[in-house]
Backbone as JSON Lines, residues from 0, in Angstrom:
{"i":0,"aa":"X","n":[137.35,159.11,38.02],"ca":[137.95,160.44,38.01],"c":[139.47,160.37,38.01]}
{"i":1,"aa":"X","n":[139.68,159.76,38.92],"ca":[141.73,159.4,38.77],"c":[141.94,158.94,37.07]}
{"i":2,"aa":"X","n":[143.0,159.5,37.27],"ca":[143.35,159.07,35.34],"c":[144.79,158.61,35.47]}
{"i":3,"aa":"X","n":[144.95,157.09,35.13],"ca":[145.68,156.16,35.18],"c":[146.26,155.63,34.0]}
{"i":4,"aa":"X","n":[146.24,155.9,32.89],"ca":[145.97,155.94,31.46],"c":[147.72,156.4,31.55]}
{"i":5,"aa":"X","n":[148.76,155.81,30.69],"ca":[149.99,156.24,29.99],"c":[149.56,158.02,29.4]}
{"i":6,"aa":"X","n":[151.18,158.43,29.59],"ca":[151.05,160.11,29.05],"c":[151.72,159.81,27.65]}
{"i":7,"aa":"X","n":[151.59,158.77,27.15],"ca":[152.37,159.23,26.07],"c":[151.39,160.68,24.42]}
{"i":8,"aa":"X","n":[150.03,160.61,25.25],"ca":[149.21,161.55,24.5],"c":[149.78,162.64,25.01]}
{"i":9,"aa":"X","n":[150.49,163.34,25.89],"ca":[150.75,164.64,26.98],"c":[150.66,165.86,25.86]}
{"i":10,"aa":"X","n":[149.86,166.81,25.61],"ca":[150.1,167.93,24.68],"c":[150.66,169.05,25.37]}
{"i":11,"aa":"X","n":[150.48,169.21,26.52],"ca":[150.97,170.87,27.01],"c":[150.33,170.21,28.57]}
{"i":12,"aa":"X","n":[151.9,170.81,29.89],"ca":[151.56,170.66,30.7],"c":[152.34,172.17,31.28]}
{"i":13,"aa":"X","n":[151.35,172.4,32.24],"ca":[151.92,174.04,32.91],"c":[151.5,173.73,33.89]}
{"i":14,"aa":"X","n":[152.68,174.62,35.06],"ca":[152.14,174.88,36.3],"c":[151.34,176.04,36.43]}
{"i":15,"aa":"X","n":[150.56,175.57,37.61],"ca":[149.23,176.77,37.39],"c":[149.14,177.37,38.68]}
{"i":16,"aa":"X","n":[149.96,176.35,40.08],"ca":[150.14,177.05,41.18],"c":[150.91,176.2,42.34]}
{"i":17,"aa":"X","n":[151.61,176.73,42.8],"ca":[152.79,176.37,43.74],"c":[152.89,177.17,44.96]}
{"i":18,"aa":"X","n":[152.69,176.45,46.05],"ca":[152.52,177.12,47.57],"c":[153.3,176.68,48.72]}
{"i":19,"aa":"X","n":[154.52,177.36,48.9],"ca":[154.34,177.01,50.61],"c":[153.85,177.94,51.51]}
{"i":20,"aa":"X","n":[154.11,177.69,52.86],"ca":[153.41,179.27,53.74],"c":[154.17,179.88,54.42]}
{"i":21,"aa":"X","n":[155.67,179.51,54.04],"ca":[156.32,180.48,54.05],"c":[155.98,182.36,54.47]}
{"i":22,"aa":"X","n":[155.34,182.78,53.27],"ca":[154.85,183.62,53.39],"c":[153.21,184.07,54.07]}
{"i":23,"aa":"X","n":[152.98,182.68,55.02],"ca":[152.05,183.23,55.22],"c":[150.11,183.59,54.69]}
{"i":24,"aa":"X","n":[150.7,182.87,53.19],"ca":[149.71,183.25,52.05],"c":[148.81,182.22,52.67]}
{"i":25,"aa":"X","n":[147.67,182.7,52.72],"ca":[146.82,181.21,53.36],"c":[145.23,181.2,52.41]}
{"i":26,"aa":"X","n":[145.29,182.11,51.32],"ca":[144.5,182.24,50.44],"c":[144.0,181.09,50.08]}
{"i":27,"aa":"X","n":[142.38,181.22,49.82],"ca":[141.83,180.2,49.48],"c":[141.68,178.67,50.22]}
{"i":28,"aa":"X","n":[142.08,178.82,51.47],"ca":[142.0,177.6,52.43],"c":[141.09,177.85,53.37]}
{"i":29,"aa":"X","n":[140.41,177.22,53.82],"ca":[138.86,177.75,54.99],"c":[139.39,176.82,55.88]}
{"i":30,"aa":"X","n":[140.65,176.61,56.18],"ca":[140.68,176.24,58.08],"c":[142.34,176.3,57.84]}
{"i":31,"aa":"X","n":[142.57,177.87,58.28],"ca":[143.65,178.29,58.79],"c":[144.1,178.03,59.72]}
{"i":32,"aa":"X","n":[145.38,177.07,59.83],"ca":[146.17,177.03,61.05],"c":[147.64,176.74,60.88]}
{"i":33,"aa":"X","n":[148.91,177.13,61.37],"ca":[149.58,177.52,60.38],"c":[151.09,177.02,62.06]}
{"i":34,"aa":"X","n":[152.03,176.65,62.13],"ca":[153.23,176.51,62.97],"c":[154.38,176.33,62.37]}
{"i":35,"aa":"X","n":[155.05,176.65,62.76],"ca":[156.78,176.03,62.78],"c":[157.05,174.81,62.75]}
{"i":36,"aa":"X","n":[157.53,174.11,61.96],"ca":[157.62,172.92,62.04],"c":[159.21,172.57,61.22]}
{"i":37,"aa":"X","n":[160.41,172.42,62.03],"ca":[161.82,171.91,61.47],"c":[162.61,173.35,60.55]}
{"i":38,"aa":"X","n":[162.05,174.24,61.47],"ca":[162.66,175.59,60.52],"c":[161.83,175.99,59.22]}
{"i":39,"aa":"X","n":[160.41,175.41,59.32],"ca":[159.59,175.83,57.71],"c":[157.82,176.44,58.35]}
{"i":40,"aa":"X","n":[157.44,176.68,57.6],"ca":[156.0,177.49,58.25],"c":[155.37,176.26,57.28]}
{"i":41,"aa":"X","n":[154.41,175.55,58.15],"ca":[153.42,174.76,57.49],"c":[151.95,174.86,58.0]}
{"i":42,"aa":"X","n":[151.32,174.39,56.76],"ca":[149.67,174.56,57.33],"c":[149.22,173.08,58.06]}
{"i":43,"aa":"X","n":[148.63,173.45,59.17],"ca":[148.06,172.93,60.38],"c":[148.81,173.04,61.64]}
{"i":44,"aa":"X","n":[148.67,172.15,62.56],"ca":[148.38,170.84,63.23],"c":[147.01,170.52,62.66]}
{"i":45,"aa":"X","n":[146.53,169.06,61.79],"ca":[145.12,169.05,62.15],"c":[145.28,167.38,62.67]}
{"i":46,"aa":"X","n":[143.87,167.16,63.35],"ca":[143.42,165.72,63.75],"c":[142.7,165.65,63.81]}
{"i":47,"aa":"X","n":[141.55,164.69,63.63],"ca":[140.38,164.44,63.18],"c":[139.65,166.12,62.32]}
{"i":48,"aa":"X","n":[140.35,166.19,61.24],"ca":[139.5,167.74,60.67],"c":[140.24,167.47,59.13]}
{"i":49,"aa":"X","n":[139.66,168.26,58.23],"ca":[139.76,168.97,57.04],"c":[139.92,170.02,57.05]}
{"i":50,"aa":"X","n":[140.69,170.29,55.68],"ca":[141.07,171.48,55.25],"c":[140.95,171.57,53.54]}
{"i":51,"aa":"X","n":[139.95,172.71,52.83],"ca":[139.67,172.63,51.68],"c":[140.45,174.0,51.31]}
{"i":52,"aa":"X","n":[141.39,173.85,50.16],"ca":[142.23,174.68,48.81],"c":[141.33,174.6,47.86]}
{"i":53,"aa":"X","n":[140.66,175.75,47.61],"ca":[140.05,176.34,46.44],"c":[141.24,177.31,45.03]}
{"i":54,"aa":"X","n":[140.71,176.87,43.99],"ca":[141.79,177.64,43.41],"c":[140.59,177.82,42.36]}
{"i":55,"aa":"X","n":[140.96,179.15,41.36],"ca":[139.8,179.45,40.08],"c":[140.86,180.13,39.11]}
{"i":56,"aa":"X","n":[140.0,180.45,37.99],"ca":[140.74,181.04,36.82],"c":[141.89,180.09,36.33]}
{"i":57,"aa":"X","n":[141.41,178.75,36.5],"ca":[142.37,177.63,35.77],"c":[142.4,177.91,34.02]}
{"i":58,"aa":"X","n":[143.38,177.73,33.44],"ca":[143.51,177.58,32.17],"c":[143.04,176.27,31.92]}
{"i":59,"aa":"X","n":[142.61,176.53,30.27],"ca":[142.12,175.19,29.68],"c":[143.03,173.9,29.4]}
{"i":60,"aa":"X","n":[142.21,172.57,30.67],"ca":[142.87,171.73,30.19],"c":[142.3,170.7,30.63]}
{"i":61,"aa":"X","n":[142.33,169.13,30.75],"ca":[141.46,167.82,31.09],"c":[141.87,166.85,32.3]}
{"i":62,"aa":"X","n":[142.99,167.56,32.38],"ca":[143.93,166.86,33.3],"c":[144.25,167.51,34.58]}
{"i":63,"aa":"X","n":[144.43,167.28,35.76],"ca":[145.31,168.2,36.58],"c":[146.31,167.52,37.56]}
{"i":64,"aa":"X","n":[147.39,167.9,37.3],"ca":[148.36,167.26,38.19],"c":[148.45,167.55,39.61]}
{"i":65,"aa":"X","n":[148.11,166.7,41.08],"ca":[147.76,167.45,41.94],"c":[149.2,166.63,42.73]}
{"i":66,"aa":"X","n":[150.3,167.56,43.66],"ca":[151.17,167.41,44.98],"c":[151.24,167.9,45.95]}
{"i":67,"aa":"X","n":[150.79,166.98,46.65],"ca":[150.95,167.65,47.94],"c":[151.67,167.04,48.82]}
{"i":68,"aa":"X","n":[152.63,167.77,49.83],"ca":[153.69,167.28,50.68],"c":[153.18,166.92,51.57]}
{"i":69,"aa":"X","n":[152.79,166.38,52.11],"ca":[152.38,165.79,53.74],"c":[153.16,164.72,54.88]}
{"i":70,"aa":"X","n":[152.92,165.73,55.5],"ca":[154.04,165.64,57.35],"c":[152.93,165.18,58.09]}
{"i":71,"aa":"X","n":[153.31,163.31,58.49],"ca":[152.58,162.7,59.61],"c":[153.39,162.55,60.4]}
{"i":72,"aa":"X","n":[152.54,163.31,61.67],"ca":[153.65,163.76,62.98],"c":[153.05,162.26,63.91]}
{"i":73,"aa":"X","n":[154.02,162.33,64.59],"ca":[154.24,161.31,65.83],"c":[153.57,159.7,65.61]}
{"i":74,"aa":"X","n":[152.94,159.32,66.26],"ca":[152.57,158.26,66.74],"c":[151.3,157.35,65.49]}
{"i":75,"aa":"X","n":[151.54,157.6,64.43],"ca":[150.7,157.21,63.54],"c":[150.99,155.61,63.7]}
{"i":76,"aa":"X","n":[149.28,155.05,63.27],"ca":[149.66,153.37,63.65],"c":[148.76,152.46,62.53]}
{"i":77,"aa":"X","n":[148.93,153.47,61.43],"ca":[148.3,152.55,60.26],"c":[147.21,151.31,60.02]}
{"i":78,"aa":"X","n":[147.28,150.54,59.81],"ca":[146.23,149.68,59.46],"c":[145.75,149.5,61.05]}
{"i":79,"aa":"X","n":[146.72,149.5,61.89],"ca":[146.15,148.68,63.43],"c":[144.62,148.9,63.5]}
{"i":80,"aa":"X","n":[144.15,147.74,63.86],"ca":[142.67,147.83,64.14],"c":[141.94,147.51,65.7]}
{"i":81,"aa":"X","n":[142.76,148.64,66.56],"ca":[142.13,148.3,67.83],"c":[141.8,150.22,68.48]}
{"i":82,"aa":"X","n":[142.33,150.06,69.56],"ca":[142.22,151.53,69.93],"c":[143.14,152.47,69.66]}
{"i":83,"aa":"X","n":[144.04,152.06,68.69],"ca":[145.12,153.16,68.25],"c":[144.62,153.58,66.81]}
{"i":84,"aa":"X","n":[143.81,152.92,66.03],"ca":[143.34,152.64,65.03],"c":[142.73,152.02,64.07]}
{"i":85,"aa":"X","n":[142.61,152.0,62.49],"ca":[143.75,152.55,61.22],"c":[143.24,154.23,61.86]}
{"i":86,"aa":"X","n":[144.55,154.66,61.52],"ca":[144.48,156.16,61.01],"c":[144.44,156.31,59.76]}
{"i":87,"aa":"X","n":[143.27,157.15,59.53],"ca":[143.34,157.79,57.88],"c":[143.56,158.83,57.48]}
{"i":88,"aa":"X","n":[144.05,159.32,55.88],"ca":[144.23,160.03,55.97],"c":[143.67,160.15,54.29]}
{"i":89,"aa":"X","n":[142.69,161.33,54.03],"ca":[141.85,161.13,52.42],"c":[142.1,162.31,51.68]}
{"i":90,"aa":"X","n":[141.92,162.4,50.86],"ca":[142.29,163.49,48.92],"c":[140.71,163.34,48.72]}
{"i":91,"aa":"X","n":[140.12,164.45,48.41],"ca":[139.04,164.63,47.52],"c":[139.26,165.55,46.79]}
{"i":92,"aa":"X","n":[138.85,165.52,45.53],"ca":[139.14,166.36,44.35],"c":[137.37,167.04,44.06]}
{"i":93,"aa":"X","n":[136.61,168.44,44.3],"ca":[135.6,168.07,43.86],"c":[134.03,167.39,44.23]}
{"i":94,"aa":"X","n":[134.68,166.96,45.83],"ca":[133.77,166.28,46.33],"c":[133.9,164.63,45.82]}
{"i":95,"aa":"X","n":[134.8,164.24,45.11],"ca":[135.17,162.62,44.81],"c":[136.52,162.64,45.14]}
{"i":96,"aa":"X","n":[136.58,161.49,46.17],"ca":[137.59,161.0,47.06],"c":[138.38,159.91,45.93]}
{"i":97,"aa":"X","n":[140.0,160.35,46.18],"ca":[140.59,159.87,45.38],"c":[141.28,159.25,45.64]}
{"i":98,"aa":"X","n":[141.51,159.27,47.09],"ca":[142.91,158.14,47.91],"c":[142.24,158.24,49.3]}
{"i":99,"aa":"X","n":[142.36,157.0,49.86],"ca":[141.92,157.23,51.34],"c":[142.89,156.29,51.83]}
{"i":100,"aa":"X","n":[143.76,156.03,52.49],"ca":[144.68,155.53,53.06],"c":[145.51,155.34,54.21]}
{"i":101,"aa":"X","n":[146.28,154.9,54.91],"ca":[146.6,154.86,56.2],"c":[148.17,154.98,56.08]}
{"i":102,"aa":"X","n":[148.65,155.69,57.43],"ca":[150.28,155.66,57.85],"c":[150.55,155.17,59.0]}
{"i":103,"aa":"X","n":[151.46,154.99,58.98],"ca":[152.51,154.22,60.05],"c":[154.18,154.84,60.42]}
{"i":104,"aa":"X","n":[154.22,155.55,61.57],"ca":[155.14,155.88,62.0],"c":[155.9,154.61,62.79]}
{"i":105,"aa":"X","n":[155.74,153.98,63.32],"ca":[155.6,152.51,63.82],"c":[156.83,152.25,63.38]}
{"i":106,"aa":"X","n":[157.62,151.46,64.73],"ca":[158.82,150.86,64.17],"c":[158.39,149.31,63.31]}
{"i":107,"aa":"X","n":[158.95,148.45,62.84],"ca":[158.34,146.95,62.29],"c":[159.65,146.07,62.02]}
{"i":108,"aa":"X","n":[159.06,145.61,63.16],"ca":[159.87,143.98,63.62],"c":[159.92,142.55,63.75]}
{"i":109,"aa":"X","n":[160.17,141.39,63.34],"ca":[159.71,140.49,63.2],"c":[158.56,140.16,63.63]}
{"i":110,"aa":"X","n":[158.29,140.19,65.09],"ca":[157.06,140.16,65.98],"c":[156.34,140.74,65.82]}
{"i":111,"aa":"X","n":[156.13,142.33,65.66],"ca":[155.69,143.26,66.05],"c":[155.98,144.49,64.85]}
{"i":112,"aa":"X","n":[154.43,145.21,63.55],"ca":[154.78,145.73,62.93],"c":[153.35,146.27,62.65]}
{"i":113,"aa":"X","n":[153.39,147.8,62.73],"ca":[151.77,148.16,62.06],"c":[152.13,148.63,61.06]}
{"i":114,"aa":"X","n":[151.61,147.95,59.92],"ca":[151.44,148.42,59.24],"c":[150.85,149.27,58.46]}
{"i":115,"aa":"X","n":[150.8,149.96,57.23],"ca":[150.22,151.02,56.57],"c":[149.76,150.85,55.08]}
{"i":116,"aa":"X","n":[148.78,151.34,54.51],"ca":[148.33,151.12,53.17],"c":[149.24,151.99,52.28]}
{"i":117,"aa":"X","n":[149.62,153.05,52.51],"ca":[150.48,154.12,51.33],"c":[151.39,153.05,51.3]}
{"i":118,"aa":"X","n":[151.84,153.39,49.86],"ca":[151.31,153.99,48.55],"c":[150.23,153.56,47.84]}
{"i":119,"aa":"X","n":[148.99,152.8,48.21],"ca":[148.32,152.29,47.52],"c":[146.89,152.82,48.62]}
{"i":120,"aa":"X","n":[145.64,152.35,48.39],"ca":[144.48,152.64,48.69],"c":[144.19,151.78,50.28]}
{"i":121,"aa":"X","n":[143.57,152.22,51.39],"ca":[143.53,150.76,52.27],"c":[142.33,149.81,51.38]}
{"i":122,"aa":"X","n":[142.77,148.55,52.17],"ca":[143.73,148.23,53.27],"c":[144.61,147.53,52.42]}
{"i":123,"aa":"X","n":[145.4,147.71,51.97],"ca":[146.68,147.17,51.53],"c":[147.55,147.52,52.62]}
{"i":124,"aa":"X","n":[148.66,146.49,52.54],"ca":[149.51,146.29,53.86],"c":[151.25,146.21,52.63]}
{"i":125,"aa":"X","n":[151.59,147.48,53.55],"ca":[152.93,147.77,53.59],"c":[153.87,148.29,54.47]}
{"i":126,"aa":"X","n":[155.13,147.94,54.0],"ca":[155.66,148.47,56.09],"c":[155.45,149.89,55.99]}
{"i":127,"aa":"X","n":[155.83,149.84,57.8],"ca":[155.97,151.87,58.26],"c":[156.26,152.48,57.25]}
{"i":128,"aa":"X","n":[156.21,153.94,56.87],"ca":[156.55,154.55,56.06],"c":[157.44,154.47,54.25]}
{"i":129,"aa":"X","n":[156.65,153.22,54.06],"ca":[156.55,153.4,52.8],"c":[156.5,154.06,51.86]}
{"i":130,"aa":"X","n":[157.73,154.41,51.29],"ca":[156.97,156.03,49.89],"c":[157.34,157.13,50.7]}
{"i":131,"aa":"X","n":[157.42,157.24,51.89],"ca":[157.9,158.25,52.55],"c":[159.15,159.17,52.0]}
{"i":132,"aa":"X","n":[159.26,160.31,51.58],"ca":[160.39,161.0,50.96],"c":[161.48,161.25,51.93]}
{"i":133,"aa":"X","n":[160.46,161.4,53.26],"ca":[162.09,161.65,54.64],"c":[161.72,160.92,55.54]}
{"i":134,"aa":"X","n":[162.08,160.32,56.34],"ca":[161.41,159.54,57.53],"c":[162.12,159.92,58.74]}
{"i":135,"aa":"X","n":[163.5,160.7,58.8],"ca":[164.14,161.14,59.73],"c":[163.84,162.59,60.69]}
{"i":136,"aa":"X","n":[162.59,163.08,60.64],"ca":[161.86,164.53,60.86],"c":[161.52,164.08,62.2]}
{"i":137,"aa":"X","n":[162.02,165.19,63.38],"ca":[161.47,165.43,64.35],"c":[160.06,165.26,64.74]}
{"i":138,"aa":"X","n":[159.83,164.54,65.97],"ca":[158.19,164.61,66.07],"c":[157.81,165.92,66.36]}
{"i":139,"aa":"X","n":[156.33,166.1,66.37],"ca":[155.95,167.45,66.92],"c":[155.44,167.64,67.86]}
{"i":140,"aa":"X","n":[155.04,166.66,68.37],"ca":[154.53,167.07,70.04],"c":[154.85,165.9,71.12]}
{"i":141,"aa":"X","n":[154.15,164.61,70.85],"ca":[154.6,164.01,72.24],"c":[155.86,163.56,71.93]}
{"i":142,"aa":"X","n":[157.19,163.26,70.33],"ca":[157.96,162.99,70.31],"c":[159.04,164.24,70.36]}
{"i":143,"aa":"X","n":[158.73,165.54,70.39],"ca":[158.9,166.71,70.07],"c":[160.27,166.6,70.22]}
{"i":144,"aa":"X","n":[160.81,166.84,68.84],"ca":[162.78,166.95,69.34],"c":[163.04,165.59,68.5]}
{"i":145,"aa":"X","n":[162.39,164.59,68.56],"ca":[163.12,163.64,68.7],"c":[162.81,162.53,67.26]}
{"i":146,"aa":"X","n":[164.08,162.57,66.83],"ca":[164.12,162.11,65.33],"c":[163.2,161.08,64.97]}
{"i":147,"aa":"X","n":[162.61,160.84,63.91],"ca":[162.34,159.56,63.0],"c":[161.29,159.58,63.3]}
{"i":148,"aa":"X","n":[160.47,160.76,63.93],"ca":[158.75,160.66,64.22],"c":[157.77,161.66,63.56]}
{"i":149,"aa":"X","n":[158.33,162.04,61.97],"ca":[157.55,162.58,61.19],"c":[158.22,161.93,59.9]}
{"i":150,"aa":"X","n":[156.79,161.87,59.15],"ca":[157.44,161.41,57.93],"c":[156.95,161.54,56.45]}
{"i":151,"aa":"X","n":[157.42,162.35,55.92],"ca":[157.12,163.23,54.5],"c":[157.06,162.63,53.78]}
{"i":152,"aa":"X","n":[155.87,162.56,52.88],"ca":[155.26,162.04,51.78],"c":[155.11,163.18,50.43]}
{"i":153,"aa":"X","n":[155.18,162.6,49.67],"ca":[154.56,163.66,48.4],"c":[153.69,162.84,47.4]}
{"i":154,"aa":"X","n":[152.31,163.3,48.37],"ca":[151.24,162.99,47.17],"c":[151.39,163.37,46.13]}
{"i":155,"aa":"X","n":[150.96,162.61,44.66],"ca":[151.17,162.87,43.46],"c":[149.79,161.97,42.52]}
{"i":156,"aa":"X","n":[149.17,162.83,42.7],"ca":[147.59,162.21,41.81],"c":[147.33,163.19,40.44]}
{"i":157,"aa":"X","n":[147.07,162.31,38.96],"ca":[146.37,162.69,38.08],"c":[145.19,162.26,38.1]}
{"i":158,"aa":"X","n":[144.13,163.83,38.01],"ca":[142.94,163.54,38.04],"c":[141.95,164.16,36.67]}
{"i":159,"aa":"X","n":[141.46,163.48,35.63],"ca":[140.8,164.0,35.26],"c":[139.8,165.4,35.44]}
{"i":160,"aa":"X","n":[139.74,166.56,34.86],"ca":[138.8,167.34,35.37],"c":[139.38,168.74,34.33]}
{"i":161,"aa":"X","n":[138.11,169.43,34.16],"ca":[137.6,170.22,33.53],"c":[137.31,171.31,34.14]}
{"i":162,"aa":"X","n":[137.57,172.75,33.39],"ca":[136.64,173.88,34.02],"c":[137.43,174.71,34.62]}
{"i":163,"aa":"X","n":[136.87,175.72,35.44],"ca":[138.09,177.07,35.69],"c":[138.36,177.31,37.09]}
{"i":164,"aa":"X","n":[138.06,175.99,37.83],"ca":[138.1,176.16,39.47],"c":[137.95,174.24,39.84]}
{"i":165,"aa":"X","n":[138.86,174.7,41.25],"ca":[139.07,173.19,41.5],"c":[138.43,173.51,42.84]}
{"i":166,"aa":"X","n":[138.24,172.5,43.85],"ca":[138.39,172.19,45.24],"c":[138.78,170.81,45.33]}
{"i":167,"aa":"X","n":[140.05,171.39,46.59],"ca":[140.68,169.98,46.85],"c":[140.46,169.87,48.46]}
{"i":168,"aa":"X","n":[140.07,168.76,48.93],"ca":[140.04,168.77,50.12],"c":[140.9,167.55,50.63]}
{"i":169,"aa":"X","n":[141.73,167.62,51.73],"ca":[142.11,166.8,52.55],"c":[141.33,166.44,53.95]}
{"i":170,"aa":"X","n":[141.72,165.67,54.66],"ca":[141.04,165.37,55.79],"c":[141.55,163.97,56.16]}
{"i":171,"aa":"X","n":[141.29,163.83,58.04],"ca":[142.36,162.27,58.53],"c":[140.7,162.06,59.42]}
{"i":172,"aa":"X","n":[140.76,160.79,59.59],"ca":[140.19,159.49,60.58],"c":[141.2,159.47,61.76]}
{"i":173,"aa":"X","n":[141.78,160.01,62.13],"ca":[142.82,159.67,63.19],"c":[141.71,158.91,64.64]}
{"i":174,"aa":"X","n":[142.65,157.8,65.13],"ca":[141.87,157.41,66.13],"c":[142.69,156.82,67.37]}
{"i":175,"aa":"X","n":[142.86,157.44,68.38],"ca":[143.9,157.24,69.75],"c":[143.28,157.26,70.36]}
{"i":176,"aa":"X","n":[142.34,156.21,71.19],"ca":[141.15,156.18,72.19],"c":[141.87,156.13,73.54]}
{"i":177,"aa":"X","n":[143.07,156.06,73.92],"ca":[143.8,156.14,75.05],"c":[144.71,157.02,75.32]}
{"i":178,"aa":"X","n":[145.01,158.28,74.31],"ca":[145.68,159.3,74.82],"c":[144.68,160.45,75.77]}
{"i":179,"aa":"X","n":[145.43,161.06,76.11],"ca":[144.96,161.92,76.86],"c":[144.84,163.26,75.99]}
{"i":180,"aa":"X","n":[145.5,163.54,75.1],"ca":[145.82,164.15,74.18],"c":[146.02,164.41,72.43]}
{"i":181,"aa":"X","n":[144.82,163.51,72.1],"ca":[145.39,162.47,70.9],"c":[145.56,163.7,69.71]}
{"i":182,"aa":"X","n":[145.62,164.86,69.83],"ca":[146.01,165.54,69.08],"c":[147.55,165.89,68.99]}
{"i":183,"aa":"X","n":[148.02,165.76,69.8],"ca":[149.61,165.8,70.67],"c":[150.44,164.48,70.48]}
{"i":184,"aa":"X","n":[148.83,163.47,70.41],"ca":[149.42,161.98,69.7],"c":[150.07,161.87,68.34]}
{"i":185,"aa":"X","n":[149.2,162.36,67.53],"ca":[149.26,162.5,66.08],"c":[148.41,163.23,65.52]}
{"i":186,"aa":"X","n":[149.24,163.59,64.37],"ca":[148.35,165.07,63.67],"c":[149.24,165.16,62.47]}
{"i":187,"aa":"X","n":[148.83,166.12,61.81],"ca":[149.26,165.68,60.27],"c":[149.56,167.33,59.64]}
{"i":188,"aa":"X","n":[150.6,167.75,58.64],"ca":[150.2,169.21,58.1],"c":[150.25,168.95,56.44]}
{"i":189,"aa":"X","n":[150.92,170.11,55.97],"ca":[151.15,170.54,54.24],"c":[152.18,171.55,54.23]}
{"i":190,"aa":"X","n":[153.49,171.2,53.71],"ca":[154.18,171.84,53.58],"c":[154.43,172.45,52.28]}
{"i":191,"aa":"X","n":[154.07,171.71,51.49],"ca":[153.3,172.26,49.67],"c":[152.35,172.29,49.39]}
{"i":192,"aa":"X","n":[151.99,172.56,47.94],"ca":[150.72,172.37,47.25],"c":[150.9,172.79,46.15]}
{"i":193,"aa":"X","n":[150.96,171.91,44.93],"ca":[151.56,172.36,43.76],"c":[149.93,171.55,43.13]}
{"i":194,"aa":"X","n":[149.97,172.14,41.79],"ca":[149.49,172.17,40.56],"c":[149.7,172.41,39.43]}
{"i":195,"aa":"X","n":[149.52,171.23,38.51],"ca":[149.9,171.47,36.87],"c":[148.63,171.54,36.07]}
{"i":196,"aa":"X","n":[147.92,171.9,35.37],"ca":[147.07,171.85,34.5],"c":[147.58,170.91,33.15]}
{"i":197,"aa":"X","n":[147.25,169.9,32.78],"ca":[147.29,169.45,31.22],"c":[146.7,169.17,30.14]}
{"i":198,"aa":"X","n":[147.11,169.15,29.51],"ca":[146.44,168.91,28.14],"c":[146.53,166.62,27.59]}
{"i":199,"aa":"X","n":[145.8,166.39,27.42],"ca":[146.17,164.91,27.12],"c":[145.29,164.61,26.02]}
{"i":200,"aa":"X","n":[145.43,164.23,24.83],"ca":[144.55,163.4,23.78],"c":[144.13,162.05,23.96]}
């Protein structure tokens, strides 16, 4: 279903829908939850949960360009494989999962480094915040205030697909078996959600 294939076929690409929540608009999402986060209105806090964007009345096309911004708050510990984790975090397009992958807020030091699979699929191993667009964002809860503990990504997947309605679902594995709070530990939102429809030969 991912389409990995050169654009040099590209016939016609349009945007078909662009969201922040700014306004509030929470259309077409079945798990509303919505905060302040750095002066912007974003959808969630979530941890261990999903959240599915339905969209319909797509124009004709084979392709769809899917972005989404995503803010991993606090204490994310990527590949680690003990009681802090991997944390995951997955894209389904459709009911077919298109990225499932791990982050790392994690400082990484000679000794001492958890690593993370983004930009690539796990378990591939790359440092903390890799691909990350900002890494300097306030945490949101147990780092709350305090710089370099969120860190913005912009998913960017072409996926093959057809027809006049999408579902996209996100959803995390998060796993903190020793907080007291592990939602307060780490948690994840969406500060966009863009879509292109294309055309490709």
């Amino acid at each position: 279903m991912l389409f990995s294939s050169c654009m040099e076929n590209l016939q016609s690409e349009r945007l078909i829908h662009s969201r922040n929540f700014k306004e509030l608009d929470f259309s077409g999402i079945d798990n509303v939850q919505w905060f302040e986060f750095d002066g912007d209105t974003v959808l969630g806090p979530f941890h261990n949960e999903e959240v599915t964007f339905s969209l319909d009345q797509l124009p004709p096309h084979n392709v769809l360009r899917i972005t989404i911004e995503l803010l991993a708050h606090d204490s994310w510990d990527g590949n680690s494989y003990n009681i802090g984790g991997p944390d995951f975090w997955y894209l389904q397009v459709d009911g077919h999962e298109i990225m499932r992958t791990t982050f790392s807020n994690s400082i990484c030091e000679s000794l001492y480094c958890l690593y993370q699979s983004y930009p690539e699929n796990y378990v591939r191993q790359f440092e903390p915040k890799s691909g990350a667009v900002q890494t300097d964002l306030p945490g949101r809860c147990q780092y709350e205030g305090i710089p370099n503990h969120t860190s913005k990504y912009e998913i960017n997947k072409l996926v093959r697909h057809r027809g006049g309605q999408v579902s996209i679902l996100m959803g995390d594995g998060l796993k903190q078996e020793n907080a007291a709070d592990p939602k307060c530990d780490e948690s994840w939102s969406v500060s966009r959600i863009t879509i292109h429809a294309l055309s490709v030969n």
